[in-house]
C-alpha positions in Angstrom: 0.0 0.0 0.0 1.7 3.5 -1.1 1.1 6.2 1.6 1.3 10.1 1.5 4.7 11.1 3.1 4.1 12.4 6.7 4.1 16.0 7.5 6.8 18.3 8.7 7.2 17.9 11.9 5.1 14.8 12.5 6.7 12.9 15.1 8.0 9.9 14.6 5.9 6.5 14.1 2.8 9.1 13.8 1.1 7.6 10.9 -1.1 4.6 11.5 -4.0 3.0 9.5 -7.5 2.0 10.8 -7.3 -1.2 9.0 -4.3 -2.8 10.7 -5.9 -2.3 14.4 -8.3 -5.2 14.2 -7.7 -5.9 17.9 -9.4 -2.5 18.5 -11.7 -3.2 15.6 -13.0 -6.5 17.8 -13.5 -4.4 20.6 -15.5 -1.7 18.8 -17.7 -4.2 17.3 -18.5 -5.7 21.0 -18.9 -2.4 22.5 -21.5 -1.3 19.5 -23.2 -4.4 20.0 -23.7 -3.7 24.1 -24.6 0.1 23.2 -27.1 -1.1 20.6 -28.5 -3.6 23.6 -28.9 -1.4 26.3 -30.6 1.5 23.7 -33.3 -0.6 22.9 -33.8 -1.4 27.1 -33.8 2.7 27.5 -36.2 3.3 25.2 -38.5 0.1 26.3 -38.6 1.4 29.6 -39.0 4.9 29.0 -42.4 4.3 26.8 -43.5 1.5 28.8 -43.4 4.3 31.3 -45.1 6.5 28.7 -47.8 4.2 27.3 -48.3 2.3 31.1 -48.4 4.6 34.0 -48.6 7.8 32.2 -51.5 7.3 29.5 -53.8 5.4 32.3 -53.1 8.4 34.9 -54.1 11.0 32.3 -56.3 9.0 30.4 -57.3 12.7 28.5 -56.6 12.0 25.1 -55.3 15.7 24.7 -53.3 15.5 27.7 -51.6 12.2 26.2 -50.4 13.9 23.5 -48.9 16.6 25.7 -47.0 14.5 27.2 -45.3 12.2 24.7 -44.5 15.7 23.1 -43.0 17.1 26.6 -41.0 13.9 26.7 -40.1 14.4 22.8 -38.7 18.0 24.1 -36.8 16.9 27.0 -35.2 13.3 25.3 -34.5 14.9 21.6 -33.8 18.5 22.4 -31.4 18.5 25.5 -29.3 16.0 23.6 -27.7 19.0 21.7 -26.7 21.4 24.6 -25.2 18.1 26.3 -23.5 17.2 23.4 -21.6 21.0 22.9 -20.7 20.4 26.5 -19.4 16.7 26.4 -17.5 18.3 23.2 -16.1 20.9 25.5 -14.8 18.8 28.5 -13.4 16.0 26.8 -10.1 14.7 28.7 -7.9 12.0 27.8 -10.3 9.7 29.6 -13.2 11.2 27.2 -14.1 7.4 26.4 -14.9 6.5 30.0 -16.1 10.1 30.6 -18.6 8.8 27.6 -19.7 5.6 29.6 -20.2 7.4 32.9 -22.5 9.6 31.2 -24.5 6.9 29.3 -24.8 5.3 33.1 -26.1 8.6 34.4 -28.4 8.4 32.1 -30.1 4.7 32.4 -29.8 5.2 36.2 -32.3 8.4 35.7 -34.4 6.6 33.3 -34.6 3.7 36.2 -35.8 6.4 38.6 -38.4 8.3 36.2 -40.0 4.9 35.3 -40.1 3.6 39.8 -41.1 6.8 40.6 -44.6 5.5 40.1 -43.9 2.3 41.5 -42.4 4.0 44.5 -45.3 6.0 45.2 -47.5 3.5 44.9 -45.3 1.0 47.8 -45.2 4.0 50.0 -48.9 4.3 50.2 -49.8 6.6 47.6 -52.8 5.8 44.9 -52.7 6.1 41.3 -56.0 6.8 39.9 -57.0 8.2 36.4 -57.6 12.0 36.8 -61.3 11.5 35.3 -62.6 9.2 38.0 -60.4 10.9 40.9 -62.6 13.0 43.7 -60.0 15.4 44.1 -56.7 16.0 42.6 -53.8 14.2 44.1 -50.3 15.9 43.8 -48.3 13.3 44.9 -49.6 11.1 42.1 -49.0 13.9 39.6 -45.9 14.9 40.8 -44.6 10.6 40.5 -46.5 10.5 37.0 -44.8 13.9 35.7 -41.5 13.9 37.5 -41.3 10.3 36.5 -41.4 11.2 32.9 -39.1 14.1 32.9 -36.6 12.5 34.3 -36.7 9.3 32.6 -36.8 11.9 29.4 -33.8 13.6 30.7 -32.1 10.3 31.2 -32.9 9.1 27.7 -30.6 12.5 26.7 -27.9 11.7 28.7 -27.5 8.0 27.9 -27.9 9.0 23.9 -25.1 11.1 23.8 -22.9 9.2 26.3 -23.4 6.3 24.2 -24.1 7.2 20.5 -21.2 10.6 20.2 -18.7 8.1 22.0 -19.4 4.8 18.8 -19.0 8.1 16.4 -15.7 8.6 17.8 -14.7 5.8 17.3 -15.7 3.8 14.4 -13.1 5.3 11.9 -15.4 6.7 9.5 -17.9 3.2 9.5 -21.5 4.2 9.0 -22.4 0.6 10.2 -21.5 1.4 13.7 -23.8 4.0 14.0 -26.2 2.3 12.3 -26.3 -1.0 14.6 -26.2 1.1 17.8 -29.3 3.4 16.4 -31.0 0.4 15.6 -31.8 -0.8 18.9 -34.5 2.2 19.8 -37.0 0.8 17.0 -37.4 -2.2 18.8 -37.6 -1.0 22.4 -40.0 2.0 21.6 -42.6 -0.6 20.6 -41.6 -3.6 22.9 -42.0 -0.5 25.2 -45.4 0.5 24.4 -46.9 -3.4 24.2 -45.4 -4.1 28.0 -47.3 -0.6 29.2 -50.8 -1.0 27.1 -51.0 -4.6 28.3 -49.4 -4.3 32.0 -47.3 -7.5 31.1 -44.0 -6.2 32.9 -43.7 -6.2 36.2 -41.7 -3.4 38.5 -39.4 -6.5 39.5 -38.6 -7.7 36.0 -37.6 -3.7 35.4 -34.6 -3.8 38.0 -33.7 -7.3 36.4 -33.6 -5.0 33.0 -31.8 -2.4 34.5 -29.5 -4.8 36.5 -28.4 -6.0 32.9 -28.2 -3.2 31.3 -25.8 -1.7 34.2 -23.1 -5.0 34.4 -23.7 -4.4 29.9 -22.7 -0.9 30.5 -19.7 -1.8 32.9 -18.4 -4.1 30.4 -18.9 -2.2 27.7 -17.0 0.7 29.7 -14.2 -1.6 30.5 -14.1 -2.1 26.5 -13.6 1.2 25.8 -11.1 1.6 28.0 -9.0 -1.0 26.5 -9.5 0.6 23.3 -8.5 3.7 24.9 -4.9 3.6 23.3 -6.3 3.4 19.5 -8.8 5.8 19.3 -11.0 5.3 15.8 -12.0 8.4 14.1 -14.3 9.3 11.6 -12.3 10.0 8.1 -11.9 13.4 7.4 -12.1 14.9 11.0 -9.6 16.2 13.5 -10.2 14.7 17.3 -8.0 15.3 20.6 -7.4 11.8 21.4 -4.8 10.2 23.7 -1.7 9.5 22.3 1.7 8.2 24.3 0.0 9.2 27.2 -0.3 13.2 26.0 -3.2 14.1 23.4 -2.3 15.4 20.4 -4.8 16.9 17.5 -4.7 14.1 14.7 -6.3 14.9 11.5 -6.4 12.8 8.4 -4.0 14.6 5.5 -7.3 13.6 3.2 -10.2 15.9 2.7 -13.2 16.9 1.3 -11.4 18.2 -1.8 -8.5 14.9 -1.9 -11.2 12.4 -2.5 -11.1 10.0 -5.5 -13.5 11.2 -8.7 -16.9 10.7 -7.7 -16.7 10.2 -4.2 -16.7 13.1 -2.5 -20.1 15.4 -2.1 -21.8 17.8 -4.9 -21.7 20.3 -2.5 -18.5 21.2 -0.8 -19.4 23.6 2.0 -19.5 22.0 5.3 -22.2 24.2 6.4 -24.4 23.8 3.8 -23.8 20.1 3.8 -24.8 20.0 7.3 -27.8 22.4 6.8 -29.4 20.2 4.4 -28.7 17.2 6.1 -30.5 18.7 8.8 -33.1 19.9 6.5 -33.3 16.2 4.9 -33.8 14.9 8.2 -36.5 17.1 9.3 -38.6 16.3 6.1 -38.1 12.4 6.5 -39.0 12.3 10.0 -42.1 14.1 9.5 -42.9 11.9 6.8 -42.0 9.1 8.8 -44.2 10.2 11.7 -47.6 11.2 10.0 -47.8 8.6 7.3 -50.6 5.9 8.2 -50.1 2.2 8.5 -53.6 1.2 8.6 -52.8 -2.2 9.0 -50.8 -2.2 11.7 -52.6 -4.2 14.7 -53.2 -3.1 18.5 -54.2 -6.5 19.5 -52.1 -9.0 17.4 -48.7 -8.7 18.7 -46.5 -9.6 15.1 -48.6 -6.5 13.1 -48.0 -4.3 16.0 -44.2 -5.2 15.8 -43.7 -6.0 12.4 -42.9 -2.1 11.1 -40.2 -1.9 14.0 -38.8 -4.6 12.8 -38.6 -3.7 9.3 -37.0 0.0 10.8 -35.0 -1.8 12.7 -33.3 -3.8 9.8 -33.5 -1.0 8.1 -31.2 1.2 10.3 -28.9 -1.6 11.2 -28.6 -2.6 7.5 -27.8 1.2 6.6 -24.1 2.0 7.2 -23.6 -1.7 6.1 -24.8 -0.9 2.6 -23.5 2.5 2.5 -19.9 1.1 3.8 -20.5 -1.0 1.0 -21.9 0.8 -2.1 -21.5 4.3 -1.1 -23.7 6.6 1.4 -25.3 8.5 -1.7 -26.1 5.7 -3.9 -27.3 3.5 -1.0 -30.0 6.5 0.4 -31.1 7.7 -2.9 -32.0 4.5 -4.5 -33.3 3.1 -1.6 -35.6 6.4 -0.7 -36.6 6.3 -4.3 -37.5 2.7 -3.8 -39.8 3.6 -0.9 -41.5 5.9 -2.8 -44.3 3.4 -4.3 -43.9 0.7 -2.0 -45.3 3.3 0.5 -47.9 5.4 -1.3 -49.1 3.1 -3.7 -48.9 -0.3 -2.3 -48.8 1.0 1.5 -52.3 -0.7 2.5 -50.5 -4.4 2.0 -48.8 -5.6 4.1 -45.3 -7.2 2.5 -45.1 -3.7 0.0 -45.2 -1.5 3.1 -43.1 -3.6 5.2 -40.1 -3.2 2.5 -40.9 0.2 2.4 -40.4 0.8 5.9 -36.9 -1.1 5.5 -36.0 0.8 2.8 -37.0 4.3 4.2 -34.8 3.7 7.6 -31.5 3.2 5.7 -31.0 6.5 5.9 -30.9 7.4 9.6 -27.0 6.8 10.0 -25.7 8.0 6.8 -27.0 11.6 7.8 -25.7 11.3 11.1 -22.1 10.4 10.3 -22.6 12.9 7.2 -22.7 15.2 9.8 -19.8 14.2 12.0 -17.0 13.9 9.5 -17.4 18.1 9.1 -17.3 18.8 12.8 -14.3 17.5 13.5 -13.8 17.3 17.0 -17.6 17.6 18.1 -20.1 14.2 17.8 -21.6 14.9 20.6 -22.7 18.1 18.7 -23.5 15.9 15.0 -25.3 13.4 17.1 -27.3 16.5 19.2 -28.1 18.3 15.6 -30.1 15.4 14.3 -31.9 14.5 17.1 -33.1 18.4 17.8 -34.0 17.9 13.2 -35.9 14.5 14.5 -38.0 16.7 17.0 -38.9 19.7 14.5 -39.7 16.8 11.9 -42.1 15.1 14.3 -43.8 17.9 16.2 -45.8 19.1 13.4 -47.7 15.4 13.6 -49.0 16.3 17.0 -50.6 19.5 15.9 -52.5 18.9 12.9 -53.1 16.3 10.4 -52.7 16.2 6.7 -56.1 15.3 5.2 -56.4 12.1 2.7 -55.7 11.8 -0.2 -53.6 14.9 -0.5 -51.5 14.0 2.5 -50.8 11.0 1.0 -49.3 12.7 -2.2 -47.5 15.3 0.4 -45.6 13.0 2.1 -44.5 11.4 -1.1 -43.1 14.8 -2.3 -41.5 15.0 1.3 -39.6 11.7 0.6 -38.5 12.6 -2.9 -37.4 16.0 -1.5 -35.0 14.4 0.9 -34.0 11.9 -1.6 -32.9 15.0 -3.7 -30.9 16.9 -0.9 -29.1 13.8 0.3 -27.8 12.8 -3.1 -26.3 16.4 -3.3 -24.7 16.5 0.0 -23.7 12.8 0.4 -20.5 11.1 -0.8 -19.8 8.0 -2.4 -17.0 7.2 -0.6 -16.8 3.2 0.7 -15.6 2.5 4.1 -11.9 1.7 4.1 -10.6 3.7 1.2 -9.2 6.9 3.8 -7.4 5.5 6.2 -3.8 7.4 6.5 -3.8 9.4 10.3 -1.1 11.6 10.8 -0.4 13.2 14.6 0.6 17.2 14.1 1.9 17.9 17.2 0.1 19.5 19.9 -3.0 21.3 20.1 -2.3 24.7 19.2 -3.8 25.8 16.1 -1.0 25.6 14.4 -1.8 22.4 11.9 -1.1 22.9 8.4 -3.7 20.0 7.7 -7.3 22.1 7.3 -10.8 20.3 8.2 -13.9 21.0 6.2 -15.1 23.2 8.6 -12.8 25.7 8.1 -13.2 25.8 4.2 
């Protein structure tokens, strides 16, 4: 393999390769596979909590809705301010600074969803504000507290856990992918367990039991790993290096990739603009188009389109790793396209529809993160605050039929149009020369996107 010749100045042995640190490519893989785990537990518990206690407490349809959207405010929108500050603090130890964090944050979901339970041991009564004689604060202060905290713990554990696989998957969109993937499955595992009162309070401390000894492993991973960090492609990073950190940046960038790969549009603020913007579309696409099929009483329909999401985002970055991010989430938004809005009353059509619309959650999201160097907890805040403007719309008005039906499908085409001009085509693998340049002092002669 013929490599670039290192900078002046690089110190010696400073270039390295993803590729040859399969070691640390073994451990990123387990730890992925743990993250992706304990997201889907977070989730389950915070809508079991959500479509249990919550919905049979308020009961008022209206009041329902104001709550999965408080929650929606508190879960998606902190996630960017506590992503700018993880940014902003991160030490040497910034890996097991991102475990502690995603900890924090499954310990405060625990507490938001036994607040109610621990009301209820100590005495206090839960009923439905409707039929109650008078109204009880204590059982509105469990019910609400319960789900802001849980909400704020679904931010923490998001960013602790989803910025710190960004860091360090080198570039891969799978990662991201197989550690988003989880949510799909919980939300609606979630929200079965709490409509039918099939979970228990004690099985819940089993789950989080688990999902803390997952988290301490997953920790202890990540510290192993701690001496190879893995970067996205194109980014700078402070990372630990010979015990000091240094500012590494990959010689390669936007304007150095091979023909065809990099992005129609070059500006890395535009590119994360309309990424953004791509995202907002599809999510409120995602979130108001009808699945009339889809079952509240046979459990395989009521699961079936999170399972087809769910492949969907985990099969993503796989595909995009594979064929390139642009080709992979224009041809397969494109694909959705009838399978949804023609077809979308039968069941197999609308099923591959679903899979094919979800490819695109991680490919925007790393997108995103290759031109911030330095600041995934930011990329990973960004989309999540473009999932809650997408989906808020859906819970104040409703398109009517059948001209919502062709809005959406505009919607979907629209994003299918702004993600083939700011994605690349660039496979997984084909960047991999690091170079350390000293220091941090902003005096690198290797610029990032950002500052083009």
């Amino acid at each position: 393999m013929v490599t670039k010749p290192a900078l002046q100045g690089t110190p010696k042995g400073g270039l390295q390769t993803a590729g040859n640190d399969l070691q640390g490519r073994r451990i990123a893989a387990r730890t992925t596979a743990i993250a992706s785990g304990m997201h889907l537990l977070v989730d389950l518990a915070c809508f079991y909590l959500l479509a249990g206690r919550f919905s049979a407490f308020v009961s008022d349809p209206s009041l329902i809705a104001t709550g999965f959207l408080l929650y929606n405010a508190l879960a998606f929108g902190l996630q960017l301010p506590i992503g700018e500050w993880t940014d902003r603090r991160r030490s040497v130890h910034s890996c097991r600074d991102g475990s502690r964090l995603a900890m924090t944050g499954m310990l405060l979901v625990a507490a938001g969803v036994l607040l109610p339970e621990l009301h209820i041991l100590l005495g206090g009564g839960i009923v439905p504000m409707p039929l109650a004689s008078h109204i009880d604060f204590g059982a509105m202060i469990a019910i609400w507290g319960g789900l802001c905290v849980a909400a704020v713990g679904n931010a923490c554990f998001h960013i602790g856990a989803g910025a710190g696989i960004l860091r360090m998957s080198a570039g891969r969109r799978a990662d991201s992918g197989v550690f988003i993937a989880g949510g799909a499955l919980g939300v609606s595992l979630g929200t079965w367990m709490g409509r039918t009162g099939r979970w228990m309070p004690g099985m819940l401390l089993v789950a989080v039991g688990t999902v803390f000894a997952l988290s301490y492993v997953a920790m202890r991973l990540q510290g192993r790993n701690r001496a190879t960090p893995r970067m996205p492609a194109g980014t700078g990073d402070h990372v630990p290096v010979g015990g000091s950190v240094h500012n590494r940046m990959v010689v390669d960038s936007l304007a150095g990739r091979h023909a065809g790969e990099a992005p129609i549009c070059r500006s890395a603020a535009a590119i994360v603009l309309l990424c953004l913007l791509a995202i907002m579309v599809r999510a409120y696409a995602g979130s108001a188009m009808p699945i009339v099929w889809k079952s509240r009483t046979d459990l395989g329909l009521f699961l079936l389109p999170s399972v087809c999401v769910f492949a969907g985002k985990f099969a993503g970055g796989f595909l995009a790793d594979r064929f390139g991010a642009r080709r992979t989430a224009v041809l397969s938004l494109l694909a959705a396209l009838p399978l949804l809005f023609i077809w979308g009353g039968t069941v197999v059509p609308c099923a591959v529809g679903l899979f094919s619309v979800s490819i695109t959650t991680s490919l925007t999201l790393v997108a995103i993160a290759r031109v911030l160097p330095g600041h995934e907890g930011l990329a990973f805040g960004l989309t999540t605050l473009a999932l809650l403007l997408g989906s808020t719309p859906t819970f104040l008005f409703r398109l009517p039929d059948p001209a919502g039906a062709w809005v959406l499908a505009g919607l979907t085409a629209l994003a299918a149009g702004l993600l083939f001009l700011v994605l690349d085509n660039e496979r997984a693998g084909r960047r991999t020369a690091w170079y350390d340049v000293g220091e941090t002092d902003g005096s690198s002669p290797v610029s990032s996107p950002c500052n083009r």
